[in-house]
C-alpha positions as CSV (number, residue, x, y, z in Angstrom):
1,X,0.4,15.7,29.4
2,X,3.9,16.0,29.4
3,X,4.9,19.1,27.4
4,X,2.0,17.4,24.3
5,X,1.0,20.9,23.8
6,X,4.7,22.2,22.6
7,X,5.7,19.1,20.6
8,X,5.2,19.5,16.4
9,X,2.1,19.0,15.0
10,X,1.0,15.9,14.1
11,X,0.9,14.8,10.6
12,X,-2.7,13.1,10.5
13,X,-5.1,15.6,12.7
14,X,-9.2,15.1,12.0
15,X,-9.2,18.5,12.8
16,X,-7.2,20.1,9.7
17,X,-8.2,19.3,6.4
18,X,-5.4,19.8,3.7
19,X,-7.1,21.2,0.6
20,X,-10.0,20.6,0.8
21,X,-12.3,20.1,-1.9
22,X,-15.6,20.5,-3.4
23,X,-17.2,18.3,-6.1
24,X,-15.7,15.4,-7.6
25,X,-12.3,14.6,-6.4
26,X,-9.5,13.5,-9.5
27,X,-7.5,10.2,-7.6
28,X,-4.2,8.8,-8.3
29,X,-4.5,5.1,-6.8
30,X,-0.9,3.6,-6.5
31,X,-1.1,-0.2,-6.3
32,X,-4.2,-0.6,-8.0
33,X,-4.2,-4.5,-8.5
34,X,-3.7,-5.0,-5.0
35,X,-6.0,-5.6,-2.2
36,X,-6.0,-1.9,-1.5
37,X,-6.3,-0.7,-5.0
38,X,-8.8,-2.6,-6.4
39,X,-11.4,-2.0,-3.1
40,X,-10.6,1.7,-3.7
41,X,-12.0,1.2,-7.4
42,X,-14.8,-0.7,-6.1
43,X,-15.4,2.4,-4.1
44,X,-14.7,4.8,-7.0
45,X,-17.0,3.0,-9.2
46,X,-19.7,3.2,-7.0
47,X,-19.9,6.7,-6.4
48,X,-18.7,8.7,-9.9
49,X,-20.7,11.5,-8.8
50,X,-17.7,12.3,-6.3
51,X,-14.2,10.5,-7.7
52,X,-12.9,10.7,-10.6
53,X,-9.4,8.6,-11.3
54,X,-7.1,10.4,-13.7
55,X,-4.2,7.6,-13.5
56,X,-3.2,3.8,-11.7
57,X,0.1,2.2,-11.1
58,X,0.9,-1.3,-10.1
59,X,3.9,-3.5,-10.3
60,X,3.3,-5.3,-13.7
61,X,2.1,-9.3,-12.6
62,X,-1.6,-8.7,-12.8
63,X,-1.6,-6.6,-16.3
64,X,-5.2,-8.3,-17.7
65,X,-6.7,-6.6,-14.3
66,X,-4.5,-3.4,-14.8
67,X,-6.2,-2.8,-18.3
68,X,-9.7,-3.5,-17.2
69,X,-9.5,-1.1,-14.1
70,X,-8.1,1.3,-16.6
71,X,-11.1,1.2,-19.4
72,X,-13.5,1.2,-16.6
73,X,-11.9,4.3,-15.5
74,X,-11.4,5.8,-18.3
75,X,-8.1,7.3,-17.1
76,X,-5.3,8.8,-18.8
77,X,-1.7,6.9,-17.6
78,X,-1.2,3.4,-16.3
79,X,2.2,2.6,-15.1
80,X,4.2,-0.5,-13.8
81,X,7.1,-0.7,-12.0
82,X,8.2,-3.9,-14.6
83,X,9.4,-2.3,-18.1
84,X,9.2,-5.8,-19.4
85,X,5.3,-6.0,-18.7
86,X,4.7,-3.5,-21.2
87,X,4.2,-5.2,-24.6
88,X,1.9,-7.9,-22.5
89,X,0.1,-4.2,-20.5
90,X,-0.4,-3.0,-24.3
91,X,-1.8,-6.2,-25.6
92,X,-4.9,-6.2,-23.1
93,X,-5.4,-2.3,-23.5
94,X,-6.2,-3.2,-27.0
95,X,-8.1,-5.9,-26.4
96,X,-10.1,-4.0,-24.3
97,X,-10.3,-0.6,-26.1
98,X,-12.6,-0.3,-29.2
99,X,-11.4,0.3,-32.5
100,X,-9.9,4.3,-32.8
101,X,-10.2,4.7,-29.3
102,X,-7.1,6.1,-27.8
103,X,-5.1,4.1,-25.1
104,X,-3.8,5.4,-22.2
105,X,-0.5,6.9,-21.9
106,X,1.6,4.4,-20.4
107,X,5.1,4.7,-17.7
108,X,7.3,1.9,-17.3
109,X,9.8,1.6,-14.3
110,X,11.0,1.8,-11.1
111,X,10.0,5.6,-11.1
112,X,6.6,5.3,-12.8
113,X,4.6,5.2,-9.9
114,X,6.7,8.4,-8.3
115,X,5.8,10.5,-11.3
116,X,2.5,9.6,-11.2
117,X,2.1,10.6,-7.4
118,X,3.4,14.0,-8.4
119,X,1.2,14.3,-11.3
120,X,-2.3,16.8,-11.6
121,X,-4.9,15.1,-8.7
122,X,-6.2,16.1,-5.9
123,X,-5.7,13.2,-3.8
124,X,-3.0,10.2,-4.2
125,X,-3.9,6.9,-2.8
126,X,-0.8,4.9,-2.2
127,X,-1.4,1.3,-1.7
128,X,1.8,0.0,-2.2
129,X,3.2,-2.8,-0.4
130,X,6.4,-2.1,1.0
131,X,9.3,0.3,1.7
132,X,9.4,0.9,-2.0
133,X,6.4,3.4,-1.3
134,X,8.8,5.9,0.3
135,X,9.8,8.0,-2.7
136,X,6.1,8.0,-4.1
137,X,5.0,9.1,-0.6
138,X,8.0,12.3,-0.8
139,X,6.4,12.8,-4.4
140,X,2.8,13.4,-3.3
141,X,3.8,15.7,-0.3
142,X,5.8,17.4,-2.5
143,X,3.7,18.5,-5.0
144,X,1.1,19.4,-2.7
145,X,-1.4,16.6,-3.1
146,X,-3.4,15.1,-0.8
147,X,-2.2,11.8,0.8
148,X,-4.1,9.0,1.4
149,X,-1.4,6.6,3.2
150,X,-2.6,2.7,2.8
151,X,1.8,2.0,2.5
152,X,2.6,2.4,6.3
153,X,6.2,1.6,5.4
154,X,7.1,4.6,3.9
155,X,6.4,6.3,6.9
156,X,8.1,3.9,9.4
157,X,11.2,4.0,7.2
158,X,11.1,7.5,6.5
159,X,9.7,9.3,9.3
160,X,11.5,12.4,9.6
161,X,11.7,12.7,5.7
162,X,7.9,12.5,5.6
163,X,7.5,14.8,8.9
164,X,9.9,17.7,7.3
165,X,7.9,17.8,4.1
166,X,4.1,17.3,5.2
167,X,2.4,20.1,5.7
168,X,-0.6,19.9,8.5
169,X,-3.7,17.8,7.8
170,X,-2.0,16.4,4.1
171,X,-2.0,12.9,5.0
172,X,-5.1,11.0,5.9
173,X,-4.2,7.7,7.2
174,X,-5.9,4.5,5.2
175,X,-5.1,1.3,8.0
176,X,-8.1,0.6,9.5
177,X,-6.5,1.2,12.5
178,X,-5.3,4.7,12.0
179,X,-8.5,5.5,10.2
180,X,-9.9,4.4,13.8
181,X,-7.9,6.5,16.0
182,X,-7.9,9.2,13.4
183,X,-12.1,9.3,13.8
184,X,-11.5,9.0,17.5
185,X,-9.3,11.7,17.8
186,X,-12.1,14.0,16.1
187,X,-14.0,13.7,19.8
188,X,-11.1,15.9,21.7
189,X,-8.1,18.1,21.7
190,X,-4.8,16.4,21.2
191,X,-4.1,17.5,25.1
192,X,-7.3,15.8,25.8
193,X,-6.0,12.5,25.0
194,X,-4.1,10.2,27.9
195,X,-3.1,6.7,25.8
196,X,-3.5,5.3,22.3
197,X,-5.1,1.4,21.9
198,X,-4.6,-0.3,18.8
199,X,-6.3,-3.5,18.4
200,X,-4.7,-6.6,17.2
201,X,-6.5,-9.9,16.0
202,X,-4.2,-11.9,16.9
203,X,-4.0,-13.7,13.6
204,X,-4.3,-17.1,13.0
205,X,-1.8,-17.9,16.0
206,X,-3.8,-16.3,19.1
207,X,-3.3,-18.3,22.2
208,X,-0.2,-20.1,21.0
209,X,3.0,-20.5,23.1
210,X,6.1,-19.6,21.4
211,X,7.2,-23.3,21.1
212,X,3.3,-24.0,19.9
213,X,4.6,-21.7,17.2
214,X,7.6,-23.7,16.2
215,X,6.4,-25.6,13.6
216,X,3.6,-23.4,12.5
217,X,3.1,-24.1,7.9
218,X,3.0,-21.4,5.3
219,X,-0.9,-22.6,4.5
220,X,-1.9,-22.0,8.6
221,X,0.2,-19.0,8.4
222,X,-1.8,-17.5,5.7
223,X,-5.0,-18.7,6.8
224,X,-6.2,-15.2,8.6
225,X,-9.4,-15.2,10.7
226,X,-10.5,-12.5,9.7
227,X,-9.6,-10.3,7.2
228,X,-8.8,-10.8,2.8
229,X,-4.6,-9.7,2.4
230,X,-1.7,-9.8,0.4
231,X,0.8,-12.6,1.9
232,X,3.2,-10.4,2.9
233,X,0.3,-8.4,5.2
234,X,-0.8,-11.8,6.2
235,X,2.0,-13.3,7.5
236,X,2.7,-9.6,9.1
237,X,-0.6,-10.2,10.8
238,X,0.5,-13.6,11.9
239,X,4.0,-12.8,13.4
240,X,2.5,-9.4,14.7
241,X,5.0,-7.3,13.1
242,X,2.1,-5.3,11.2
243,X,0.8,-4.5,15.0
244,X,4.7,-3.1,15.9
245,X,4.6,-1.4,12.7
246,X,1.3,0.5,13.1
247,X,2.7,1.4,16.8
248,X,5.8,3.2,15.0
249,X,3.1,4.6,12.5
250,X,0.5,5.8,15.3
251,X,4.1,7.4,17.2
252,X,4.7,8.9,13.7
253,X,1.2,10.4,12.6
254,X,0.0,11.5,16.1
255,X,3.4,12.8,17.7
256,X,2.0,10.2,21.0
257,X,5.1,8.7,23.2
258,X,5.6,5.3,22.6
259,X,4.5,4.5,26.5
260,X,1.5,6.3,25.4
261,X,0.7,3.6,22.9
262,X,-1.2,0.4,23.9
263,X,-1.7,-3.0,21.9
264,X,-4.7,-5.3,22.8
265,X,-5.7,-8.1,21.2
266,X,-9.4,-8.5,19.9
267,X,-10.2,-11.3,18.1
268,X,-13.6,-10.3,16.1
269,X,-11.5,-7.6,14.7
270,X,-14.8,-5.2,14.9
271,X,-13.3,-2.4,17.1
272,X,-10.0,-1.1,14.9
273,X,-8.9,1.2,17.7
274,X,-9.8,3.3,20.7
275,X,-8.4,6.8,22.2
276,X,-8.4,6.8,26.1
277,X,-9.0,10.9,27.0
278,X,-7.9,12.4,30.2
279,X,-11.8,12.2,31.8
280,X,-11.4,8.8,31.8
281,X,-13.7,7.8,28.6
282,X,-12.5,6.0,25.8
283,X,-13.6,6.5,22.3
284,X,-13.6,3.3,20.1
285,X,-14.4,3.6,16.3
286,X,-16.0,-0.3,15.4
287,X,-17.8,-1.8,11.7
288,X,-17.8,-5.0,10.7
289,X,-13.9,-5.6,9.2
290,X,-14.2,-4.2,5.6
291,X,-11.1,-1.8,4.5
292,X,-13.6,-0.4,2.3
293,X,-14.6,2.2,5.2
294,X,-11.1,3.5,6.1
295,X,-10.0,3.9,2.3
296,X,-13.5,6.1,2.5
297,X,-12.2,7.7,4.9
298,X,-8.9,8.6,3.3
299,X,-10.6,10.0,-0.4
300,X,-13.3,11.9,1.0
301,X,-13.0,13.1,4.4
302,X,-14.2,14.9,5.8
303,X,-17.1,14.3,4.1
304,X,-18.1,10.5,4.4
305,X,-19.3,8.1,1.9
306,X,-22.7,6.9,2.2
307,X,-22.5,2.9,1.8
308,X,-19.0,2.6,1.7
309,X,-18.9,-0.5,3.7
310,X,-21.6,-2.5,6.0
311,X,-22.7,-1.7,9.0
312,X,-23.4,-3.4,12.0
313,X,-26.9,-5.4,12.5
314,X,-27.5,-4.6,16.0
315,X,-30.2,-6.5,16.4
316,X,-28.5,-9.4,16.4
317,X,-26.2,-11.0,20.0
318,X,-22.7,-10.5,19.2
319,X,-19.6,-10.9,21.9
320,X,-17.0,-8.9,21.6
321,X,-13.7,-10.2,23.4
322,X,-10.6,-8.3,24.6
323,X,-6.8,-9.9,25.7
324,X,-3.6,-8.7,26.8
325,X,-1.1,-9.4,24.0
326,X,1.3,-12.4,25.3
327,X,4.8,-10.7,24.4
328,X,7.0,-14.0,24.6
329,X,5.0,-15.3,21.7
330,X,5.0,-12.5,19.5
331,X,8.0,-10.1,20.5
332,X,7.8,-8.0,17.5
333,X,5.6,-5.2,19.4
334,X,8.4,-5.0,21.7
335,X,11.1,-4.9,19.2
336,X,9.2,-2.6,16.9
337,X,9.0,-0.2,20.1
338,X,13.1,-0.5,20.3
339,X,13.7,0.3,16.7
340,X,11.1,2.9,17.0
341,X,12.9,4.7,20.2
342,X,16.1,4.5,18.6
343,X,14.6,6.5,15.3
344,X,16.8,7.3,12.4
345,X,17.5,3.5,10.0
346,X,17.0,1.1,12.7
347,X,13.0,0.9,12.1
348,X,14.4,0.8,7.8
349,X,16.4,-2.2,9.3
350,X,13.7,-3.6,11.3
351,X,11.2,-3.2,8.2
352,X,13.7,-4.8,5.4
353,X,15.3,-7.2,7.4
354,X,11.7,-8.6,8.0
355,X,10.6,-8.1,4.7
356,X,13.5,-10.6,3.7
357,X,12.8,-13.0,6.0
358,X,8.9,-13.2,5.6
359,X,9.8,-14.3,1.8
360,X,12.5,-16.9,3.1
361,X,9.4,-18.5,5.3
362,X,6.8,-17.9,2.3
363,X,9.3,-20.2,0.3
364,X,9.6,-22.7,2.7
365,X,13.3,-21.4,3.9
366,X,13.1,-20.1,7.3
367,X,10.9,-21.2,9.8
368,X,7.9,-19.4,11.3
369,X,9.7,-18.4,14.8
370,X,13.0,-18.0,12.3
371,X,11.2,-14.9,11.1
372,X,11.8,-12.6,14.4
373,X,14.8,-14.3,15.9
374,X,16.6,-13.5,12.2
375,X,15.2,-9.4,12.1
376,X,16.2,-9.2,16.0
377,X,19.7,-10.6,15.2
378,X,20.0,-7.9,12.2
379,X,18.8,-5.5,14.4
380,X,21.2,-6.4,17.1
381,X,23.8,-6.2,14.7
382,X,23.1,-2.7,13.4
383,X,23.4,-1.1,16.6
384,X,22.3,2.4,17.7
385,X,21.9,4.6,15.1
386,X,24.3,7.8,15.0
387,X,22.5,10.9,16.4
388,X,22.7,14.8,15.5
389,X,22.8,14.1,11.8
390,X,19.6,14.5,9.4
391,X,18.2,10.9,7.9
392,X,18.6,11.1,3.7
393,X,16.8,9.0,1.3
394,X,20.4,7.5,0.4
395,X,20.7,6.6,4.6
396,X,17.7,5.1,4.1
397,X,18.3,2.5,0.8
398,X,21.8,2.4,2.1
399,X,20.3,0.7,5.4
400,X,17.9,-1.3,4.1
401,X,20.4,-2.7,1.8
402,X,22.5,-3.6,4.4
403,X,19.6,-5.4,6.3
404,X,18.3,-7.4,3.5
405,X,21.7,-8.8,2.9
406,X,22.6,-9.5,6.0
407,X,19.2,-11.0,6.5
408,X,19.2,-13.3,3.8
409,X,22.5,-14.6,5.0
410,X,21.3,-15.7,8.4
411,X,18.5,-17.2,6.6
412,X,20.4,-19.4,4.3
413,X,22.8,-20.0,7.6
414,X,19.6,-20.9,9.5
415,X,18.1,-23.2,6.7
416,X,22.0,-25.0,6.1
417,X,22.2,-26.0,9.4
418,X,18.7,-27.1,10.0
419,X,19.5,-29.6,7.2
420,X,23.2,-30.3,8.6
């Protein structure tokens, strides 16, 4: 197993529980007007008898929703990353709140949401999009809560930060993927297991040759077959990029070589991953696609909740398909891999430089194959990361800063001489 059994711990293991609880669980859900957040209410609300949510955050566009999650929850702080969506945020509290009932406390800024993740809970859900997640992510582990991870950017960008502060069995992975594997690897020892296979749908662009892909729109790119996201996840899910990030994340949370991690694509999206053991048998964790299930997974386990999403009518035919994933067309797997290998900013780079450029194609500036050939450039450019020093926070927002720049350049270059 080559040397598995002396490498560190890993930092989501089924077998160790962090904390655990009895009785109702108090939740911090970061991102609550998101996809994420508001399935994890859906979830809460349904079962009172075991979560209780003491506070929400969310960036500030959706504040009417904010305020209705937060009388329905009855919690005690909202924040929102926009200080100038506060006097709109107060507004609908009121509206909401009866006469003499006292309103929630509320944060404002880009720090709300990291105060909140270090606040009194057992358990904080972090559904935030983005590498912006990394500081409330340091926040949780910090203070000794619970982690449910939905925001796998924080710990692509910030792996070893995460890794020197997360104490065994704290984080509970939320990606339905890494929900999967994490169930799998329940089954076995960790020197039982002999490869990793996380499924890919293969988004809306399965079967398509790279110059098929050329003039792909922003409407087929969001069109996903079949799963409900945010746009950024969505075009993720199209380019593949989501699939190279959750191989960095699988690398990160299960200390498994990348050789050791295999992508397949499977279009019915029913099977969210499989763990091949040493004996030969794989373990595949499968529902019908619902994140519903894996944020179960990440508030209660390991109990489970009854009902937290459907279950398969089996007796009803069903096919369920399985395909090598065509690298030429979607080289982001492979690239993710590089960035991955090299460690320290390069996945940061990787991560903002695509970040950038998934906005420049949502607003009809880059196009669709503009999306990987711009983040490989930036990573090209970037180089090797130095080795033998220890990765900051300031490394971190110093790369990424870098890479967005530098992104959005060769975007606007790209775009200028399309039009020349």
């Amino acid at each position: 197993m080559g040397g598995m059994s002396d490498s560190p711990a890993p930092l989501a293991d089924p077998h160790l529980v962090f904390d655990a609880a009895e009785g109702r669980r108090d939740l911090v859900i970061l991102g609550s007007t998101g996809s994420i957040g508001t399935q994890a209410i859906d979830l809460v609300l349904r079962n009172p008898d075991r979560f209780r949510v003491t506070a929400l955050s969310a960036a500030g566009g959706r504040v009417a929703l904010l305020a209705e999650q937060a009388r329905q929850l009855k919690v005690r702080t909202v924040a929102v990353a926009a200080p100038d969506a506060v006097p709109a945020l107060r507004e609908a509290l009121r509206e909401r709140y009866g006469a003499g009932e006292p309103l929630p406390e509320i944060l404002a800024g880009p720090d709300a949401a990291t105060q909140l993740a270090g606040s009194d809970c057992h358990t904080v859900l972090n559904g935030i999009t983005g590498s912006i997640g990394l500081a409330p992510t340091l926040a949780a582990l910090e203070a000794g809560r619970t982690l449910a991870l939905a925001n796998k950017e924080s710990l692509i960008v910030g792996g070893p930060l995460v890794k020197a502060v997360a104490k065994p069995g704290q984080i509970i992975p939320v990606d339905s993927e890494h929900a999967a594997l994490f169930q799998a690897l329940a089954a076995g020892t960790r020197a039982d297991v002999r490869k990793l296979v996380v499924t890919a749908s293969g988004g809306p662009f399965r079967g398509r040759t790279k110059s098929e892909l050329a003039n792909v729109t922003r409407e087929q790119a969001l069109a996903h077959p079949t799963w409900a996201m945010g746009p950024v996840i969505t075009i993720n899910s199209a380019t593949l990029v989501n699939k190279g990030l959750e191989v960095i994340e699988a690398h990160l949370l299960y200390d498994i070589p990348f050789d050791r991690i295999e992508v397949v694509v499977h279009p019915q999206s029913y099977v969210h991953s499989m763990v091949e053991f040493t004996d030969g048998s794989t373990l595949a964790q499968a529902t019908p696609p619902d994140m519903r299930g894996p944020i179960a997974i990440g508030l209660g386990w390991p109990e489970r909740v009854p009902d937290a999403a459907p279950a398969f009518d089996w007796s009803k035919a069903s096919t369920w398909e399985f395909f090598p994933l065509d690298n030429d067309a979607f080289p982001s797997v492979g690239l993710a891999r590089h960035v991955g290998t090299l460690g320290g900013t390069a996945p940061a780079v990787f991560n903002a430089a695509n970040e950038e450029c998934v906005d420049a194609f949502l607003a009809g500036q880059l196009p669709f194959n503009g999306i990987m050939d711009t983040v490989t450039a930036v990573v090209a450019e970037h180089g090797t990361p130095p080795t033998g020093t220890s990765l900051t926070v300031a490394d971190v927002l110093e790369a990424e800063t870098w890479a967005r720049a530098r992104a959005r350049e060769l975007s606007a270059k790209a775009t200028a001489e399309a039009r020349a």
